[in-house]
N, C-alpha and C positions, 0 to 999 in steps of 0.2 A: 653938907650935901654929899651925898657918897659918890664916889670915883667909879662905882661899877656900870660896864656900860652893857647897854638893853640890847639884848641878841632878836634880832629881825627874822622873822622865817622866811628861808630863802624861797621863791616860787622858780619850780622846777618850769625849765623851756622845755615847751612841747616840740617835739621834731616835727619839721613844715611838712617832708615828704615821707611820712609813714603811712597816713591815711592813703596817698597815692600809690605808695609801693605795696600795700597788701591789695589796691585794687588791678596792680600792675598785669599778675599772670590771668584776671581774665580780660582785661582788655589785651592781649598778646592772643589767648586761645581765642577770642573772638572775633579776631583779626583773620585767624587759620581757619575758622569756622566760613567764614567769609567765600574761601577760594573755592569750594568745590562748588559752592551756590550760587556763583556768579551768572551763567547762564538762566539760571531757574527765574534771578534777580533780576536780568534785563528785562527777560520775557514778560514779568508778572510788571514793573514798570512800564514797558512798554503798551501792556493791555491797560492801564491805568487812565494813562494818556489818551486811546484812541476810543477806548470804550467808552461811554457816556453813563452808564450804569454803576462802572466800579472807576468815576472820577472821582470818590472820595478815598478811596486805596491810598492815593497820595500822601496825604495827610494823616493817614492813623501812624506810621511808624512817627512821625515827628510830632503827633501829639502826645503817643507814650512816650518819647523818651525827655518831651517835657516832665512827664508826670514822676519817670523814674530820678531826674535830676529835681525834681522838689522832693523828694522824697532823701537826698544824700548825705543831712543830718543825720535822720533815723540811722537809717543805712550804715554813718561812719560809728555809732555805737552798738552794732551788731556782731560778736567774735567771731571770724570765721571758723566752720565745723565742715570738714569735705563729707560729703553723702556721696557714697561708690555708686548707687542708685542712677547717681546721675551719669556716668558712663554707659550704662545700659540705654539710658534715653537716648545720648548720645549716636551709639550704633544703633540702635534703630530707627533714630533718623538718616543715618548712613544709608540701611537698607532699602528703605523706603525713597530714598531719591534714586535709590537704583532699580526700583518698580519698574517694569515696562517702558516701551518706546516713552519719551515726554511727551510728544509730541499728539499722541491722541488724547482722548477729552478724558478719558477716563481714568488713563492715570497722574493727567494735569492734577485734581485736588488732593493728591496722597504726595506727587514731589514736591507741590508746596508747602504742602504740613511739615512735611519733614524737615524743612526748616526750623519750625516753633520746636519741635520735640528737640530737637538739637540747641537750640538756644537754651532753653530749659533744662536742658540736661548739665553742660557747661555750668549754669548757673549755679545747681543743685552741687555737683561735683565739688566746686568752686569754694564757694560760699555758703551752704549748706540748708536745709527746709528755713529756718529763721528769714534767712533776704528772700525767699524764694516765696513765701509769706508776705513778706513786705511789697515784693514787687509783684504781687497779683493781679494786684486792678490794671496796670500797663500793660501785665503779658495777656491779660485777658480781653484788650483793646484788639490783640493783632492777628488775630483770628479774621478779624472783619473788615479786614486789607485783600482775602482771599476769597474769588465767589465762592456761592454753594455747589456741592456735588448739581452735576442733569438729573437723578434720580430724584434727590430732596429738590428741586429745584420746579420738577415735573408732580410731585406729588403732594406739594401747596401750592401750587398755581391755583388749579380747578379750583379747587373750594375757597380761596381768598378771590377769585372771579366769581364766583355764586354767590359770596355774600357780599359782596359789592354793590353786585345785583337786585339783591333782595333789598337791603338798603336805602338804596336809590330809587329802586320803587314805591317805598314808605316815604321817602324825602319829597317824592314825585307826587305820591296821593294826596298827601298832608298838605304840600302846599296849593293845590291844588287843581294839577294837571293828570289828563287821563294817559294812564300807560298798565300796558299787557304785556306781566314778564313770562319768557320761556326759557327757561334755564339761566344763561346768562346774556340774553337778547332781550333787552328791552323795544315792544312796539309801543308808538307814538302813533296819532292821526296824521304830522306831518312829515315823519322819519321813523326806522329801524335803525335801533343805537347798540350796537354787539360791542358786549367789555371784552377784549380782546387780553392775552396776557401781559400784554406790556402796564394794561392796567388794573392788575389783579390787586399793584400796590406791593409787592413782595422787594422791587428793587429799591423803592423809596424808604420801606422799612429797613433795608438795609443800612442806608445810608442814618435813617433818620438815627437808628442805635447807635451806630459811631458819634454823632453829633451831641445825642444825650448824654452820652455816659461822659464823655469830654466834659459836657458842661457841668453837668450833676457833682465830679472831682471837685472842679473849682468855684464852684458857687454854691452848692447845699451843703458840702462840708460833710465831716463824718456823723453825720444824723438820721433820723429814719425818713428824712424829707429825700435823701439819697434813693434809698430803695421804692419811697413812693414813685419817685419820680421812672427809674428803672423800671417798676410793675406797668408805668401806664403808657409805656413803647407802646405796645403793640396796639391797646384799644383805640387811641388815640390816633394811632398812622391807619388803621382800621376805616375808623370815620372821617379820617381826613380825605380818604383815597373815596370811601363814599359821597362824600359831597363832591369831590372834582368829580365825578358820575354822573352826578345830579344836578351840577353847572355846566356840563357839556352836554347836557339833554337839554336844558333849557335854554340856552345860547342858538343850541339847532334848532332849536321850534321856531325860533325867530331868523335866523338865518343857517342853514345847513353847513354854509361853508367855516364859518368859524367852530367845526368840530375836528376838522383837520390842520395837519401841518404846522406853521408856525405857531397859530393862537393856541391850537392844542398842546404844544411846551412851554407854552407861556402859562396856560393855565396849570399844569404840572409842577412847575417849578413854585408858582402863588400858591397853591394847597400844600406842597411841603414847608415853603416858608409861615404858612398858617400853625400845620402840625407841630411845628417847633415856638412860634410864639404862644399854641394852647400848655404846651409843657413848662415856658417860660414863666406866664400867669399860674398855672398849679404850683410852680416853686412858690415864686413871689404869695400867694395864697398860707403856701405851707408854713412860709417862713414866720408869715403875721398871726396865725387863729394856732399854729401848732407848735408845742413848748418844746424845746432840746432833750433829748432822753438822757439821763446819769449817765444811761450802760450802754458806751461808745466801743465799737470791736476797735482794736489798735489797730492803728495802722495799716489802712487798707485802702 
């Protein structure tokens, strides 16, 4: 038996803290990043809290940064590459927080932006289009922590109030109740029901997109059942906002008073929870009748 003895390939140790020390200088810039947005940061928390409209604000920054931390595998095999790009972003989001008083409406949705553009920029700078790629679909989340401009805000009102209206009128004939639309007033024999903008449906939309796209990450998975689910936001919070139309016309034929006040956000709150369980059954649909595509985009 031969004397010679069998050389073992040594496995090299991987250093614990390299992964963390290359993530080091942007969690330090984005620390700095931090300090000049503190006020912008309260304010926009603070409207979170008391607005009832933008109570899902809360929640988008802590569902992306779920999404960025499932993502930290990918992420730790990505080489950082600095894009100078990303400084420009940087200062212009500098600039932009330095817009105008804060404190009027108008330039409220350009200091908050400039938040994102500075985040983004950081990143870009940092770690280069590669993670900035990677981490799309989170930074794409945090837009909708922020309301919309008065202007976009004012110039889809009216027409998501008209076809609410329209709608509801067809839900009304069909089922078989008489009603006479005039613009977005519906008359009844025993009430006049005016869609008012609170239920044009535009705030519920908002909310309802942050809730999907969360879900759509972790339950359809990178498939086209993903973007199905994305394309049918809007038709879907559409008709969901038409039926609560059409359930508080018929609620008031029968008693007037349950079209206001409390049962009115109670019914509000039930047609969003609907809108969301019609998207739930379209996955669940999609998952069973529709096969997984080869041609998956990475990482997104």
């Amino acid at each position: 038996m031969s004397g010679q003895a069998i050389a073992k390939p040594v496995r090299a140790i991987p250093e614990s803290g390299s992964s963390y020390r290359s993530w080091l200088p942007l969690l330090i810039l984005g620390l700095l990043l931090l300090v000049p947005y503190i006020p912008m940061l309260y304010s926009m928390g603070k409207m979170w809290l008391e607005d009832d409209n933008m109570s899902h604000g809360l929640f988008v920054p802590i569902a992306a940064a779920f999404i960025a931390r499932d993502k930290r595998e990918f992420l730790a095999t990505l080489k950082p590459k600095a894009n100078y790009w990303g400084l420009v972003l940087v200062v212009l989001g500098m600039a932009m927080l330095c817009v105008g008083p804060p404190s009027l409406p108008t330039f409220v949705f350009i200091t908050r932006s400039a938040f994102l553009f500075s985040l983004v920029g950081c990143i870009l700078f940092l770690r280069g289009t590669a993670t900035l790629r990677a981490l799309a679909y989170p930074l794409l989340l945090l837009p909708l922590m922020i309301p919309l401009p008065g202007f976009i805000y004012d110039r889809l009102t009216l027409p998501l109030q008209l076809l609410a209206s329209l709608l509801a009128e067809n839900f009304l004939t069909v089922l078989g109740f008489s009603v006479l639309r005039e613009g977005n007033i519906l008359h009844m024999p025993t009430q006049t029901l005016d869609v008012a903008e609170a239920c044009s449906g535009l705030r519920s939309l908002y909310a309802l997109t942050f809730l999907t796209l969360t879900y759509a990450y972790f339950f359809a998975g990178r498939s086209w059942r993903r973007w199905i689910l994305i394309a049918a936001i809007i038709p879907v919070a559409i008709l969901a906002n038409a039926g609560r139309v059409t359930a508080t016309a018929i609620m008031g034929t029968y008693n007037p008073a349950l079209t206001e006040g409390i049962y009115h956000e109670i019914l509000g709150w039930t047609v969003f929870v609907f809108a969301f369980i019609m998207l739930f059954g379209l996955n669940a649909l999609l998952k069973r009748f529709v096969r997984p595509s080869k041609f998956l985009p990475a990482q997104i």
